[in-house]
C-alpha positions in Angstrom: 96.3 94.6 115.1 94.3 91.9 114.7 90.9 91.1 112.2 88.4 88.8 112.2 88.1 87.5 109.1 84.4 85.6 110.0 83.3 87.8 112.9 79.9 86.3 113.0 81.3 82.6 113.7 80.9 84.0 117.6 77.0 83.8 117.2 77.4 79.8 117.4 78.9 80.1 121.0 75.5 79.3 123.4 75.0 76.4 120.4 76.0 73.6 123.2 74.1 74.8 125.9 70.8 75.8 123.8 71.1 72.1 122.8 71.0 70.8 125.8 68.2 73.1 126.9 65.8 72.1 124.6 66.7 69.0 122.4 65.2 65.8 124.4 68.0 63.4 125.8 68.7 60.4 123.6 67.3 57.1 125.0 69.7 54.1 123.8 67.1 51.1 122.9 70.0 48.4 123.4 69.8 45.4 125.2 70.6 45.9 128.7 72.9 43.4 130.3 72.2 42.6 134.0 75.9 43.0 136.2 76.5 41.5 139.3 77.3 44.1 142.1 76.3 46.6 140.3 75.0 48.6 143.4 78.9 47.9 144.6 79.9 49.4 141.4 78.1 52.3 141.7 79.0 53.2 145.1 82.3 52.9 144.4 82.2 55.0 141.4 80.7 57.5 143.3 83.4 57.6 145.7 86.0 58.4 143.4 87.8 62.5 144.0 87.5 62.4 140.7 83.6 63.1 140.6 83.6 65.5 142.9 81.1 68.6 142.1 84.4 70.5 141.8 86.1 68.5 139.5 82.9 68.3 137.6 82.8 71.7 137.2 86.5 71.7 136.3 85.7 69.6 133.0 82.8 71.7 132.2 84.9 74.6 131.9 87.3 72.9 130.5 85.1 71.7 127.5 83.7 75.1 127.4 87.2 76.7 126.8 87.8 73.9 124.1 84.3 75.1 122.3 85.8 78.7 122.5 88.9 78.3 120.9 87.6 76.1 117.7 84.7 79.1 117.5 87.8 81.5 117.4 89.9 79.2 115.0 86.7 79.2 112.4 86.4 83.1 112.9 90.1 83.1 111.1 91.7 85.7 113.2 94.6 87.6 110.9 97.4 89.7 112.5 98.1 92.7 110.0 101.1 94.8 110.4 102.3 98.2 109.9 102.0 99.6 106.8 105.3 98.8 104.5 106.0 101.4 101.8 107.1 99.4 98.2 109.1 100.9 95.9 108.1 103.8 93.9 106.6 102.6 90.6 108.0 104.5 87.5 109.3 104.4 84.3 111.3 101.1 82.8 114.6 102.9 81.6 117.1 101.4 79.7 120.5 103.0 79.2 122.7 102.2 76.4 126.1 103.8 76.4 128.8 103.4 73.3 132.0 101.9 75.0 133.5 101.6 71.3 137.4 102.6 71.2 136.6 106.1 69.5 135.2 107.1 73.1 138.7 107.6 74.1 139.1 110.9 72.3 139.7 113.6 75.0 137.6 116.4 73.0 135.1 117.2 76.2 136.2 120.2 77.7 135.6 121.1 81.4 137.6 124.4 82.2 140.7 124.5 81.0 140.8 120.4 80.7 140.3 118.3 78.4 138.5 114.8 79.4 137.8 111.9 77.7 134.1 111.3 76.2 133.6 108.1 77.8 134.6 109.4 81.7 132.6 112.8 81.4 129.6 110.0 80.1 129.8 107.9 83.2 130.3 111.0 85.5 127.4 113.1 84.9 125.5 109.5 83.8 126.3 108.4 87.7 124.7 111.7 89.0 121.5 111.2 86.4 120.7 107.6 87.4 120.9 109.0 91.2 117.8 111.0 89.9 116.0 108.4 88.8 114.8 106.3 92.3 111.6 104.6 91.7 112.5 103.6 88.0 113.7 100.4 87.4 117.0 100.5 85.7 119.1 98.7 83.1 122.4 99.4 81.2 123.3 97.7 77.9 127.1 98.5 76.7 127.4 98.0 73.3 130.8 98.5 70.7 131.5 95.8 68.2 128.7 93.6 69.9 125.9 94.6 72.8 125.5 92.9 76.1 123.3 93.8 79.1 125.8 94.9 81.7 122.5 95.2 84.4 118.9 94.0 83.9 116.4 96.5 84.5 116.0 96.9 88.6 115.6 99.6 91.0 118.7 99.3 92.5 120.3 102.2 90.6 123.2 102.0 93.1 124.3 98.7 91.3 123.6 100.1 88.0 125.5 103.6 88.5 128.6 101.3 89.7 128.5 98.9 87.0 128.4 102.2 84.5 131.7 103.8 86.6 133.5 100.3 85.8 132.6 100.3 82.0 135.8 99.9 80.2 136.7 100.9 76.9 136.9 98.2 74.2 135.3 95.6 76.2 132.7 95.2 73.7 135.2 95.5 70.7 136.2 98.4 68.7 133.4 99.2 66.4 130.1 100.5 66.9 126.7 98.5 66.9 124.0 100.7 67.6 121.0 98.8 65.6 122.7 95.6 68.1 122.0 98.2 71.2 118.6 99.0 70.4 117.4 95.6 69.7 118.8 94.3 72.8 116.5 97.4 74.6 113.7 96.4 72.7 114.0 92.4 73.6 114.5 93.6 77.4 111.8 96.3 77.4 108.7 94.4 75.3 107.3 92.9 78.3 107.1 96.1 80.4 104.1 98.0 80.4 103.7 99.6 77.2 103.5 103.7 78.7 106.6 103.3 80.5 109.3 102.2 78.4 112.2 104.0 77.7 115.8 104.0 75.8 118.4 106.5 76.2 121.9 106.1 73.6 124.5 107.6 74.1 127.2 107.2 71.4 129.9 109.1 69.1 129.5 107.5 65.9 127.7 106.0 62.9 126.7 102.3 62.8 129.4 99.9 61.6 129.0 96.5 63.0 125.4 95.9 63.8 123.4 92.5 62.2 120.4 94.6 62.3 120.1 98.5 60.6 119.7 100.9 63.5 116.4 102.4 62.0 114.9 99.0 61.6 115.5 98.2 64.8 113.6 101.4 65.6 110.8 101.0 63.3 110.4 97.7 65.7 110.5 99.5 68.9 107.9 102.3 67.9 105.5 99.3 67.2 105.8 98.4 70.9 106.0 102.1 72.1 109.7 102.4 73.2 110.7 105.8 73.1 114.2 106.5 72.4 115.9 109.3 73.0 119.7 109.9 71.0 122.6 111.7 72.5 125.6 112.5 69.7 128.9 112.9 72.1 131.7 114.8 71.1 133.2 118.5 70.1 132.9 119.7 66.8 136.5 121.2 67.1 139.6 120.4 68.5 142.7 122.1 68.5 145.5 119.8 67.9 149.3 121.1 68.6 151.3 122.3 65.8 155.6 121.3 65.7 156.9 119.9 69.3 154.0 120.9 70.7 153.5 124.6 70.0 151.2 126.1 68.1 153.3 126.7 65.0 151.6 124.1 62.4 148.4 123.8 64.8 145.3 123.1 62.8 141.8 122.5 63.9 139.8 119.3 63.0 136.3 117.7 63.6 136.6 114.8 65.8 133.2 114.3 65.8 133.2 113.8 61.8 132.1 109.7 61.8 129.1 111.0 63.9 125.9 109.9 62.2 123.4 112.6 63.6 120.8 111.8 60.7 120.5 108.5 61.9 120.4 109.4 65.3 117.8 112.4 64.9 115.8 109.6 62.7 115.3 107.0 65.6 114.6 109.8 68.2 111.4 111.0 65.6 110.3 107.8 64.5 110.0 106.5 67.8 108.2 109.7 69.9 111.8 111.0 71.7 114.2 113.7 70.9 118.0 114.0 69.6 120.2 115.5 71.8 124.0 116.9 70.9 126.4 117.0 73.7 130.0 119.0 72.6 131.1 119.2 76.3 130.3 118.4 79.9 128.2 121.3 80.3 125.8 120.3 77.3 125.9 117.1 78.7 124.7 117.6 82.1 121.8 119.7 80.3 120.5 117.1 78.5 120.3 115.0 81.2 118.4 117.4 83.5 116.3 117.8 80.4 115.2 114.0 80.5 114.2 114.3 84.1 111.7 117.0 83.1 110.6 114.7 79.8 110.3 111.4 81.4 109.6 112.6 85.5 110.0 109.6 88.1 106.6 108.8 89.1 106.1 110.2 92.6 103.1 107.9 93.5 104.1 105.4 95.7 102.1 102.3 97.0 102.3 100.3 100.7 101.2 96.9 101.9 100.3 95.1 105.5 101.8 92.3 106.3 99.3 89.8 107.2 99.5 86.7 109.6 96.9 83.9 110.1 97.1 83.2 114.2 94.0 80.5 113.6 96.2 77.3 114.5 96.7 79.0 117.7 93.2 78.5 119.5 93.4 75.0 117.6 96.4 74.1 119.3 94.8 75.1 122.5 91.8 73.1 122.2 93.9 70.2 120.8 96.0 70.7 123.9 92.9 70.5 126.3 91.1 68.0 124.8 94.4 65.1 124.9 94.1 66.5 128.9 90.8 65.4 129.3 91.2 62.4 127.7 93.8 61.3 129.7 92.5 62.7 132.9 89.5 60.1 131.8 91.4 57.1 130.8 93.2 57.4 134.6 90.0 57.7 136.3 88.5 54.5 134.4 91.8 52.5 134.6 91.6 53.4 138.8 88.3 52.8 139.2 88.2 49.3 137.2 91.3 48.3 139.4 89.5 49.2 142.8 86.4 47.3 141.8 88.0 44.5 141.0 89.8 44.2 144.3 86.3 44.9 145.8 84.5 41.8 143.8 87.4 39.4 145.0 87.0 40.7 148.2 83.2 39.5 148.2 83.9 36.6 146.5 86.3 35.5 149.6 83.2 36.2 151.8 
């Protein structure tokens, strides 16, 4: 549709004829100079199709349509369109996920098979971040050093594919979790402070960060990151005894290098919750569980599309007025042409 930005502008539209209604006519006091054959001029001019009462008319109304369409330009008309919904505004949600080489164990146990920690991660991980439309996204891998594999967006198709193509090792070996969360914290301080989150996910203890992992979370509780910790890994796993049978089998802790005071430490000091996931299962839980902590934001907002159509009528009276103009200039080029001929016509007489 279309709105009138200044309506009233149309109350100026009678403003040329009231003026010539009542304001006097204007009386030049110049010095007249006397023309020869004027009274020839004159008849002649009078002659002319061009001063017809039609075409008079015609360049009345066509002034007239040039005072309408600079009233309507002034008025400011504005096309606005349909409403366009924006993206859902929630939470600014970064996920950090161990690729270290200890994520390789296969200690997760779905059924009667065992997978790997770092496949049954990115799995359910994929399905979680499909949850989460209308949060803007990021993902941080982290092992011997962290990098920011995705910055936060709401594309959490891009993110949940750049999570299925984490490789183990990538990052190095070792594990830098103090590295991961001041990464979150450098990418998350400039989001607005009740809406920023960290989720890390590892399998072991600190051992290559520049920066202790509860320092770095003494610094995001000052600028209200919550973090939430997920420990990954089985507490036992059986491993096969003499060729493969279960003569000499014994049963270990693979998840012994897991630091889970540290863990449970950031989670506290920073307002979120340790989490320990020993299988899929477990996993999957904890996940559903942080949909119900930190909900997407179901609010959405919508703009109009707006349009200013004022150099429209401009161009219109711009268009009209160049045809008046040169409609004049022809009359006053023909007409000074046929008095001449006229005034050497008497002057042969």
């Amino acid at each position: 549709m279309i709105e009138w930005l200044w309506p009233w502008i149309g109350a100026l539209l009678p403003l040329p004829w009231l003026v010539q209604r009542w304001l006097p006519a204007a009386y030049s006091r110049e010095p007249a100079l006397r023309a020869p054959f004027f009274r020839q001029w004159q008849a002649l001019n009078q002659r002319q199709p061009g001063n017809s009462p039609a075409a008079g008319r015609v360049t009345l109304l066509a002034l007239w349509l040039i005072w309408l369409c600079l009233l309507l330009a002034a008025a400011r008309p504005t096309w606005i369109g349909e409403p366009i919904e924006l993206p859902k505004t929630g939470r600014d949600l970064m996920l950090a996920v161990d690729i270290s080489g200890s994520m390789r164990v296969e200690d997760m146990q779905l059924g009667d098979t065992l997978l790997r920690r770092i496949d049954a991660l990115k799995g359910l991980g994929a399905e979680f971040l499909q949850r989460r439309k209308g949060d803007r996204v990021g993902l941080i891998l982290f092992g011997s050093n962290a990098y920011v594999q995705s910055p936060l967006s709401f594309d959490t198709a891009t993110v949940e594919q750049f999570l299925r193509e984490a490789q183990i090792g990538f990052a190095g070996q070792e594990t830098a979790i103090g590295d991961a969360i001041g990464l979150a914290v450098k990418r998350l301080r400039e989001r607005p402070a009740d809406s920023r989150v960290l989720v890390l996910l590892t399998d072991g203890q600190d051992t290559a960060s520049s920066v202790r992992p509860v320092e770095a979370a003494r610094l995001a509780k000052n600028l209200g990151i919550r973090i939430y910790t997920v420990g990954i890994g089985a507490d036992q796993l059986s491993l096969p005894g003499l060729f493969g049978s279960s003569l000499g089998s014994r049963q270990v802790n693979p998840s012994a290098d897991l630091d889970e005071q540290t863990l449970q430490e950031i989670a506290e000091l920073t307002g979120g919750r340790y989490f320990r996931a020993r299988n899929p299962r477990e996993l999957a839980g904890i996940y559903q569980l942080l949909d119900q902590l930190e909900p997407v934001e179901q609010d959405s907002a919508s703009f109009r599309p707006r349009q200013a159509l004022g150099h429209w009528p401009l161009l219109l009276a711009l268009l009209l007025s160049f045809i008046l103009a040169l409609q004049y200039s022809r009359r006053a080029g023909g007409s000074v042409a046929r008095t001449g001929g006229d005034q050497r016509q008497e002057i042969a007489r």
